[in-house]
C-alpha positions as CSV (number, residue, x, y, z in Angstrom):
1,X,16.2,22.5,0.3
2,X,16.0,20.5,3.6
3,X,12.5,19.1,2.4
4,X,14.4,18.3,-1.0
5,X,17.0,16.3,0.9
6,X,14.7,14.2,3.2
7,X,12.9,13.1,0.3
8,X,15.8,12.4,-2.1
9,X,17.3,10.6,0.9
10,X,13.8,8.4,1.2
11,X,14.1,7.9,-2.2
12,X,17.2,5.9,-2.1
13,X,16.6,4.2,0.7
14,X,13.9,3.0,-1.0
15,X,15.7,2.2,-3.9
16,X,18.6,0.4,-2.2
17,X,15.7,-2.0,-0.5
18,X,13.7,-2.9,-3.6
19,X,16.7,-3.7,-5.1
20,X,18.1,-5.7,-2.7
21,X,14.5,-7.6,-1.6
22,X,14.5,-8.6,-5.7
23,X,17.9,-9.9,-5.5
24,X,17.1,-11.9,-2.4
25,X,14.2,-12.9,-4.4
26,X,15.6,-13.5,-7.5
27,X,18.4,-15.4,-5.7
28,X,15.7,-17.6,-3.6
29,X,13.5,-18.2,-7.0
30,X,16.6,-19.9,-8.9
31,X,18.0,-21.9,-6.3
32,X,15.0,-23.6,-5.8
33,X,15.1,-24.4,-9.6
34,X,18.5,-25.9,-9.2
35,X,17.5,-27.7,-6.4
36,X,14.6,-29.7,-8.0
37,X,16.9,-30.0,-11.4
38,X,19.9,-32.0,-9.2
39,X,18.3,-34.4,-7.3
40,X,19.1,-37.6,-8.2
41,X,16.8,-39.7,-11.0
42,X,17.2,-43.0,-9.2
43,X,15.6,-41.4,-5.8
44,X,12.9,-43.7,-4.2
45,X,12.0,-40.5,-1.6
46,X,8.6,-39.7,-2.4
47,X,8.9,-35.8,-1.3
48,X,11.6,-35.7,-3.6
49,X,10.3,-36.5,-6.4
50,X,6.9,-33.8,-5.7
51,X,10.0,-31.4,-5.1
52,X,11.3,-32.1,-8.7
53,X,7.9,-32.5,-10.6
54,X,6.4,-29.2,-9.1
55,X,8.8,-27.3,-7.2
56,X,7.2,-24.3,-9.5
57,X,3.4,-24.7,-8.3
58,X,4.3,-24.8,-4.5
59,X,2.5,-21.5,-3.4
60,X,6.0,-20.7,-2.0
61,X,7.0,-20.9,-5.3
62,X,4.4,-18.6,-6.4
63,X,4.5,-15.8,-3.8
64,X,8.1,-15.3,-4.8
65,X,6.9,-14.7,-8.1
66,X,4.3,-12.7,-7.1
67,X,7.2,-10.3,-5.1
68,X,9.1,-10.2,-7.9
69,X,6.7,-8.9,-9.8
70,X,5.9,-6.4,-7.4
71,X,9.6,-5.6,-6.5
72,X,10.7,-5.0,-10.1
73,X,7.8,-2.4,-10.6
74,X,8.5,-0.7,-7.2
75,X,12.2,-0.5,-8.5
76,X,11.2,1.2,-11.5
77,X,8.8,3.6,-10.0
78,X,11.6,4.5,-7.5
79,X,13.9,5.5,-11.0
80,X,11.6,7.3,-11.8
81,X,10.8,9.7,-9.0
82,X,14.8,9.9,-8.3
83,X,14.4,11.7,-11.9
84,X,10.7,13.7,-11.2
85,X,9.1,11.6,-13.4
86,X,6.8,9.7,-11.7
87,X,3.5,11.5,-12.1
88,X,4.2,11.0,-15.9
89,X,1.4,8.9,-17.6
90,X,4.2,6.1,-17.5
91,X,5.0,7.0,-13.9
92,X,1.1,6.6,-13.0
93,X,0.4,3.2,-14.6
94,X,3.5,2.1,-12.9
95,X,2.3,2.9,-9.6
96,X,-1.4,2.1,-9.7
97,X,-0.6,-1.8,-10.7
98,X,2.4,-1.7,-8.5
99,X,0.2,-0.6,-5.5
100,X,-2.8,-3.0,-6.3
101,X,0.0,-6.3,-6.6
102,X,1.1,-5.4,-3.2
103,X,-2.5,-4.7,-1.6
104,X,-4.3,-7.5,-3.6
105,X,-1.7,-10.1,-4.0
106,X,1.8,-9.3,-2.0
107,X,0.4,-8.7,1.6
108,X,-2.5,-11.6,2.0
109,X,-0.4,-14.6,0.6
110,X,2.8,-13.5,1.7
111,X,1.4,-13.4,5.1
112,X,-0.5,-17.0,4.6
113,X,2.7,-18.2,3.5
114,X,4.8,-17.2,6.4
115,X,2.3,-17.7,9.0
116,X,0.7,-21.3,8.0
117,X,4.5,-22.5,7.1
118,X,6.4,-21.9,10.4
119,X,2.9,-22.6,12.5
120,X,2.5,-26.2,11.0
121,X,6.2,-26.5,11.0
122,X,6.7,-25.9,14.9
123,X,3.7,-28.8,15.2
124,X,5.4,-31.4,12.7
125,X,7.9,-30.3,9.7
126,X,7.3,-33.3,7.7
127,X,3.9,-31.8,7.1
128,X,5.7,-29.0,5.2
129,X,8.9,-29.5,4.7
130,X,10.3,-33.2,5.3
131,X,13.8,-33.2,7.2
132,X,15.1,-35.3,3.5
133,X,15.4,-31.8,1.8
134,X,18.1,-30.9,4.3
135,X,20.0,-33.2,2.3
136,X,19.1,-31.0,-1.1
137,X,18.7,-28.0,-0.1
138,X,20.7,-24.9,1.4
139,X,20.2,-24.2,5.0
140,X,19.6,-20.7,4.3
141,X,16.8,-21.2,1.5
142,X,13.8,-22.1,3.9
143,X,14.4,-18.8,5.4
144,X,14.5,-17.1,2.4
145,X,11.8,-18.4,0.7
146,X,9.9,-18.3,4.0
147,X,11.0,-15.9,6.1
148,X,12.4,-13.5,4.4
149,X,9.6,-12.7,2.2
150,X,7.8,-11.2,5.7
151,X,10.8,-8.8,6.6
152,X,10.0,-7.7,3.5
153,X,6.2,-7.0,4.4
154,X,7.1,-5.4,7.0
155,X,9.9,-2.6,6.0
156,X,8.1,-1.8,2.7
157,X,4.7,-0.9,4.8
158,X,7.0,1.1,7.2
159,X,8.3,2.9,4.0
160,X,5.4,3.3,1.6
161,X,1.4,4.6,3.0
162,X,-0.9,2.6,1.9
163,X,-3.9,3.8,4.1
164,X,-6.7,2.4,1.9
165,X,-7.3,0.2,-1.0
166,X,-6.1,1.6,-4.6
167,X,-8.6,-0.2,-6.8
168,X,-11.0,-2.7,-4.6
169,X,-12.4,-4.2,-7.4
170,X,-9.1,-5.0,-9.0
171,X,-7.6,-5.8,-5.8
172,X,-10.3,-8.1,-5.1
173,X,-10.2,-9.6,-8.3
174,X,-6.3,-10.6,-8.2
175,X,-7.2,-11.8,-4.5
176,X,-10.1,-14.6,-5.5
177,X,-8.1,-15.2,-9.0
178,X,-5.0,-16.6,-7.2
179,X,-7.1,-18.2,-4.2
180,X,-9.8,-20.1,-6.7
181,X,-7.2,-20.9,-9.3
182,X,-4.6,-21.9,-7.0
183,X,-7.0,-24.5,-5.6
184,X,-8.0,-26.2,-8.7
185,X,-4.7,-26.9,-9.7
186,X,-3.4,-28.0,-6.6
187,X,-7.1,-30.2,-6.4
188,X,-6.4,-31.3,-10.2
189,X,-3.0,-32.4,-9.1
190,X,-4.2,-34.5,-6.3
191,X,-7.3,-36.0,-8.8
192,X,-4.4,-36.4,-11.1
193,X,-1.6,-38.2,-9.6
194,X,-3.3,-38.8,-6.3
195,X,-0.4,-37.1,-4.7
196,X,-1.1,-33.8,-2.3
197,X,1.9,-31.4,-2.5
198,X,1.4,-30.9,1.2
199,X,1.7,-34.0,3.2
200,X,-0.6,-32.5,5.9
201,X,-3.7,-33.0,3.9
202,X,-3.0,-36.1,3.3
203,X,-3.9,-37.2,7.2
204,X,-7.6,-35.2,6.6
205,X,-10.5,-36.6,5.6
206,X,-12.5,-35.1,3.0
207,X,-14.8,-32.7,5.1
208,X,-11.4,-31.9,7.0
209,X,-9.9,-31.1,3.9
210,X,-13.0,-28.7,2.8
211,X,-13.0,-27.0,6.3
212,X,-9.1,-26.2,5.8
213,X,-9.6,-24.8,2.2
214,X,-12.5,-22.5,3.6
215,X,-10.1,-21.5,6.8
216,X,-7.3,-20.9,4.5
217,X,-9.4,-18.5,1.8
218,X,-11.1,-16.8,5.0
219,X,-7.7,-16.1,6.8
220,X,-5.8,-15.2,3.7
221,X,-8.6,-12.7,3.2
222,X,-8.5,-11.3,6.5
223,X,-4.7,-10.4,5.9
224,X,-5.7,-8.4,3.0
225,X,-8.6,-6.3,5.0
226,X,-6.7,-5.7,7.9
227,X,-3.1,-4.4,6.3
228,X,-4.8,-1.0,5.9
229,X,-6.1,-0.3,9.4
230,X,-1.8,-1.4,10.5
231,X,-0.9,1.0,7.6
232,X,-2.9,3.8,9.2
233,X,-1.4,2.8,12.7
234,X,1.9,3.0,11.3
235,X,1.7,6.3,9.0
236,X,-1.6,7.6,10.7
237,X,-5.1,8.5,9.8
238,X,-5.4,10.2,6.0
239,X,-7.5,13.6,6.8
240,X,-10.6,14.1,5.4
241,X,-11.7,16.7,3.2
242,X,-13.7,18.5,5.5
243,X,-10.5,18.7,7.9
244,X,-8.3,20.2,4.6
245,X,-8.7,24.7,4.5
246,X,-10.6,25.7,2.4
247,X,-9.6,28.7,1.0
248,X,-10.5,28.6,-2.8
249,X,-13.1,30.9,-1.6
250,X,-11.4,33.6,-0.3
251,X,-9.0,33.3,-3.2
252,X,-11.4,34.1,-5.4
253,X,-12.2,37.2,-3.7
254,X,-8.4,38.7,-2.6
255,X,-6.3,40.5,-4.7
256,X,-2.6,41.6,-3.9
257,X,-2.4,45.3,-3.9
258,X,1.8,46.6,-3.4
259,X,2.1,43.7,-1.2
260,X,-1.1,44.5,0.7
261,X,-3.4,41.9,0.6
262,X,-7.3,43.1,0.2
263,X,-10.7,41.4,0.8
264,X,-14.1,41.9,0.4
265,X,-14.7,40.4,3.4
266,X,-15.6,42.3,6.9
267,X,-12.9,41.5,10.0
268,X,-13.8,42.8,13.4
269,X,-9.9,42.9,15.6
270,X,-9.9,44.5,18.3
271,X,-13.1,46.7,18.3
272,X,-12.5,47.9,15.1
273,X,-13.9,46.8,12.0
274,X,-12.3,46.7,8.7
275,X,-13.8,46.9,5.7
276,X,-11.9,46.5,1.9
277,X,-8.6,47.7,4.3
278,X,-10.0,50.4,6.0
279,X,-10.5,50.6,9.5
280,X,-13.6,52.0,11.1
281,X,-13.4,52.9,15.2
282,X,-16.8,53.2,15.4
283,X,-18.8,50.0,15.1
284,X,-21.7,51.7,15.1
285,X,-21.3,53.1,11.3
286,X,-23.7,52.0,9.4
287,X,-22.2,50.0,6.4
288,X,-23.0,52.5,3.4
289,X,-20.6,55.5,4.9
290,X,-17.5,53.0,3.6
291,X,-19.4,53.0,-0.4
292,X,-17.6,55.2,-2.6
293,X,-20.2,58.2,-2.3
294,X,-19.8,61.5,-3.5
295,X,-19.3,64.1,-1.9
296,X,-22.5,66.0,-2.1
297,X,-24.4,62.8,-0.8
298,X,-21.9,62.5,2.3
299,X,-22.7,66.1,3.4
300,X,-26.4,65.7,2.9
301,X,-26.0,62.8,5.5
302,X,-24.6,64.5,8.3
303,X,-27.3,67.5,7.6
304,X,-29.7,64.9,8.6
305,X,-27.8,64.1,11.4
306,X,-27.5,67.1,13.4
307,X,-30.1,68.4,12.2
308,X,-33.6,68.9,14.6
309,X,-37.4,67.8,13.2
């Protein structure tokens, strides 16, 4: 009963959190839309006008998705182990894609997007987010959209072991799907309109700009290989089959007898071994005396015993 309670109590505090990260989300995702549908059609401000054209292809803009996504399945999965469902085949499915979105999508851009944000933002903000969307946007949005997103991170790897990859095929394909299809639309945009969506590439030159892309896909991959060594730090090593007992063995070969419980095997406690539940004081029996023999065999043996050549 206790076990029950701890883990219907995990249960909705996992519940209450997915719910209230994809509000947040949610929340974030449509004021961002409002934002780039109100500013003004007459505005000469060039960041504007990127804000309004593409506010959805800003990978901001697409990591929220990409938590939503991932929020809405955990949030379903978490419904259905509240009712002992969730090792149904729907239960499964749900889990397996909700588990690679997080590993292979989730954790490496999320982190990029928090990290490279606030780190190029403490060195020049115009870079990423020019002081003219203070006049457009909430105050609290850039730390939703950019902050909040790693709180997130952090309490659902506190809640949920992930200790190794799911599916490291399919993780790595979502991975280099985003990261190489991201970059030719933000590189078509640019060819395009000869506008970057980030100002700070626009002070690069063009070997600059190819360095950057390759740190960018090599950091954003580190994130993804190194969120499982923190997950075992954090819920520890998973034990390995040989560490498991084995006992399908000895199952095999003991049988419950009016609550006595019989094996064929041989136990020496104590100076005395016991054989099939019987317990011989002298060690020095040889093993046949303990086969069912009858009786006229038995007495011939302890004729040759005492007996003198």
């Amino acid at each position: 009963m206790t076990l029950y309670r701890r883990n219907s109590g995990k249960i909705k505090i996992k519940f209450l959190f997915h719910a209230l990260a994809l509000i947040s989300n949610v929340v974030g995702s449509a004021t961002g839309w409002l934002v780039s549908q109100n500013i003004p059609e007459d505005s000469d401000d060039a960041p504007l006008l990127v804000l309004e054209e593409f506010c959805f292809i800003f990978m901001t803009s697409c990591n929220l998705s990409f938590q939503i996504v991932f929020l809405s399945l955990s949030l379903t999965h978490d419904v259905l182990e509240w009712t002992s469902h969730h090792n149904s085949n729907l239960g499964v499915k749900i889990r397996y894609w909700r588990d690679v979105i997080f590993c292979g999508a989730v954790v490496p851009f999320t982190l990029f997007v928090s990290t490279m944000f606030w780190s190029v933002y403490a060195i020049d903000r115009e870079y990423v987010f020019p002081e003219v969307y203070d006049l457009v946007v909430p105050w609290w949005f850039n730390h939703c959209v950019h902050t909040n997103i790693a709180v997130v991170l952090l309490i659902e790897t506190l809640l949920q072991p992930r200790r190794s990859p799911t599916d490291v095929k399919c993780e790595n394909v979502i991975f280099w799907s985003i990261g190489l299809g991201y970059a030719v639309v933000y590189y078509t945009i640019y060819f395009s309109t000869n506008i970057w969506l980030y100002q700070i590439f626009g002070i690069m030159t063009w070997w600059q700009v190819c360095l950057y892309q390759s740190f960018i896909w090599l950091a954003t991959y580190v994130f993804y290989i190194i969120q499982f060594p923190i997950n075992r730090l954090v819920h520890g090593a998973e034990k390995s089959r040989d560490e498991k007992p084995q006992f399908e063995d000895v199952k095999k070969e003991m049988s419950e007898t009016n609550g006595k419980v019989e094996t064929n095997a041989n136990l020496e406690t104590n100076g005395k071994l016991e054989t099939n539940g019987k317990v011989i004081t002298d060690l020095k029996t040889p093993p046949f005396s303990t086969k069912s023999w009858s009786t006229k065999f038995r007495s011939l043996r302890s004729q040759f015993e005492t007996s003198r050549l």
